[in-house]
C-alpha positions as CSV (number, residue, x, y, z in Angstrom):
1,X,0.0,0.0,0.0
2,X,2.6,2.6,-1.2
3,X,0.2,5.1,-2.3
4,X,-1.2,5.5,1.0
5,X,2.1,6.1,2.8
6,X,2.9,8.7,-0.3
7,X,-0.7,10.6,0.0
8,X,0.3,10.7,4.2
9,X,3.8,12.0,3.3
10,X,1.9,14.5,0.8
11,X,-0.8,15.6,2.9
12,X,1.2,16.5,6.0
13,X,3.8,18.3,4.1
14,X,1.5,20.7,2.1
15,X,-1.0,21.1,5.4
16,X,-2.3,24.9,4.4
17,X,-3.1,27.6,6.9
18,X,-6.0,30.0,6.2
19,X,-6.3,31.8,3.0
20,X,-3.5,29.2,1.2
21,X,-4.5,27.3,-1.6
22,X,-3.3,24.0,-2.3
23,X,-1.6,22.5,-5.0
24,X,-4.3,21.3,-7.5
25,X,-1.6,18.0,-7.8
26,X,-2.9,17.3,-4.7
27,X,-5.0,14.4,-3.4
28,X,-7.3,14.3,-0.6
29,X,-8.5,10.9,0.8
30,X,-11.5,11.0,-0.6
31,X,-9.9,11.2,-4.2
32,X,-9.1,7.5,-3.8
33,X,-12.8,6.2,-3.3
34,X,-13.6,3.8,-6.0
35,X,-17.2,4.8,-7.2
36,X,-20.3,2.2,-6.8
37,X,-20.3,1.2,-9.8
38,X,-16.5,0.2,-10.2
39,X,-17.3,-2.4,-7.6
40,X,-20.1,-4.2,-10.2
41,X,-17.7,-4.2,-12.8
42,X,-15.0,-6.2,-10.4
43,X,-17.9,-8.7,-9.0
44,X,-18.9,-9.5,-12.6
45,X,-15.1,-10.1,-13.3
46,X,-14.3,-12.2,-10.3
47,X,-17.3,-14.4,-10.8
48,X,-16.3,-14.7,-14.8
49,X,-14.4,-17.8,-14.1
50,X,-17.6,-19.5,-12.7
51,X,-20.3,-17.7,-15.6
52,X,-17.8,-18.9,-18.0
53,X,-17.8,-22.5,-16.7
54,X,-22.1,-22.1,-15.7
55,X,-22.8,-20.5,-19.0
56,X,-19.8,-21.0,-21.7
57,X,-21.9,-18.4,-24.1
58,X,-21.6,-15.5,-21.5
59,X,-17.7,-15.1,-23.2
60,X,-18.1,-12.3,-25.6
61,X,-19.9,-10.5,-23.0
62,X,-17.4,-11.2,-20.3
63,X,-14.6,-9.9,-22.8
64,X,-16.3,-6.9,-22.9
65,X,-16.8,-6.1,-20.2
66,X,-13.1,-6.8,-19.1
67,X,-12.4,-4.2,-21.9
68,X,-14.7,-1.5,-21.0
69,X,-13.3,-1.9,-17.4
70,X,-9.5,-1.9,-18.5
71,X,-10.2,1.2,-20.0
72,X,-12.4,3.0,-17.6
73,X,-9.1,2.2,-15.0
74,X,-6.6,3.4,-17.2
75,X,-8.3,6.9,-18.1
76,X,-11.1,7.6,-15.5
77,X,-9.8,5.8,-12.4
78,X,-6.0,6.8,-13.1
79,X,-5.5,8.4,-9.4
80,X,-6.9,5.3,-8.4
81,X,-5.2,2.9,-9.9
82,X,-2.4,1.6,-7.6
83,X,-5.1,1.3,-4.6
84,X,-7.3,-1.0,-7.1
85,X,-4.2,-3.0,-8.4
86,X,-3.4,-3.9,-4.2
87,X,-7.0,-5.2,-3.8
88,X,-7.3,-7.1,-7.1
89,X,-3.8,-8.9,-6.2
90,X,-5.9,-9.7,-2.8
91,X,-8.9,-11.2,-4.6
92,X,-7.2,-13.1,-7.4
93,X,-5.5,-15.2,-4.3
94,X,-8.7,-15.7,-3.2
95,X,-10.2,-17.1,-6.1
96,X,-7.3,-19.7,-6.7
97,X,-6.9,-20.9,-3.4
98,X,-10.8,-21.1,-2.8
99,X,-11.1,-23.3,-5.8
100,X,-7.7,-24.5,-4.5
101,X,-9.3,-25.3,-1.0
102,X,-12.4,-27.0,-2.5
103,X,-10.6,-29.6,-4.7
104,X,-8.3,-30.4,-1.7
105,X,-11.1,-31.1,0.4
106,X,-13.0,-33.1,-2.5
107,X,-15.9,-30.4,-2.7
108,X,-14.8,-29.8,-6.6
109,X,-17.5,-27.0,-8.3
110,X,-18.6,-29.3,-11.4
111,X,-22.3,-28.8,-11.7
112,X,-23.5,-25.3,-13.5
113,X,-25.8,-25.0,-10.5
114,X,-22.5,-25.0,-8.1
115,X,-21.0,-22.3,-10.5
116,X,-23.5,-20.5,-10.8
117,X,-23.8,-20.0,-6.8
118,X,-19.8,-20.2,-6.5
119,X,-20.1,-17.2,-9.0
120,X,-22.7,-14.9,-7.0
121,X,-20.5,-15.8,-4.0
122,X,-17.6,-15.1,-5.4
123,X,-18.8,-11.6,-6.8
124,X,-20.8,-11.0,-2.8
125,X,-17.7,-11.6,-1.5
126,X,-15.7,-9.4,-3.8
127,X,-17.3,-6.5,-3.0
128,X,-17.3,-6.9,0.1
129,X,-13.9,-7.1,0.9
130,X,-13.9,-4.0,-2.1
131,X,-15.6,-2.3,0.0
132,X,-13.9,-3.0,3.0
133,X,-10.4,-2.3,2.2
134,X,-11.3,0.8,0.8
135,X,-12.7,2.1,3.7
136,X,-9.7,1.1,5.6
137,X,-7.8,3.0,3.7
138,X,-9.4,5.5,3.0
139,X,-10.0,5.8,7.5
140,X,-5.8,5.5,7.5
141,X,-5.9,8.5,5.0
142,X,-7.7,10.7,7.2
143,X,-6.9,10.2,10.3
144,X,-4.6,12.7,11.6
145,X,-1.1,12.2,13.1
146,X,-1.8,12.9,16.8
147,X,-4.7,9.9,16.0
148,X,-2.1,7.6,14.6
């Protein structure tokens, strides 16, 4: 979590009094919330494994979907961008070592029924922990030094 350790460097060092502007390169915490709608997008794209394997026509849409969001995150969500690469590394671990987990234990997902409710866990669970570690962060951003 660089960027947060950055935007706390950042922040304290340009603290304005009254009347001072501040740079307009500046960040507050708030800058970094991922909006609503970015969490769908990653829900859809963590469940894809499973839609693919429930419903192997859902593909094309799938690959769009992947595009539209690679480019939303690349021009949109650019300030964002390094907190959402640290929490996709997070859920990418989870989905391999749930699937991991299961085969281990001899609970293999084989039936479409299984991957279809696999894949609406899998995308719940997402955006939970989405949602979660950004308002972690987001809490670490603002708190102030005396708090810390």
């Amino acid at each position: 979590m660089n960027v947060l350790k950055k935007q706390t460097a950042t922040t304290e060092a340009t603290t304005t009094g009254p009347g001072e502007e501040s740079r307009p390169g500046d960040l507050a915490p708030a800058d970094y919330r991922l909006p609503v709608w970015f969490f769908g997008f990653e829900g859809v794209l963590a469940a894809a494994f499973d839609i693919i394997k429930a419903f192997p026509s859902a593909w094309p849409v799938l690959l769009g979907l992947l595009v539209v969001n690679i480019a939303v995150s690349l021009t949109l969500m650019r300030r964002r961008l390094k907190l959402a690469k640290a929490l996709w590394r997070a859920l990418v671990a989870l989905r391999v070592g749930s699937h991991f987990a299961l085969n281990a234990l001899g609970f293999a997902v084989t039936s479409t029924l299984g991957h279809a409710v696999f894949a609406v866990v899998m995308a719940a669970v997402t955006i939970g922990l989405l949602a979660y570690s950004q308002e972690t962060a987001v809490r670490a951003l603002t708190r102030t030094p005396a708090e810390r």
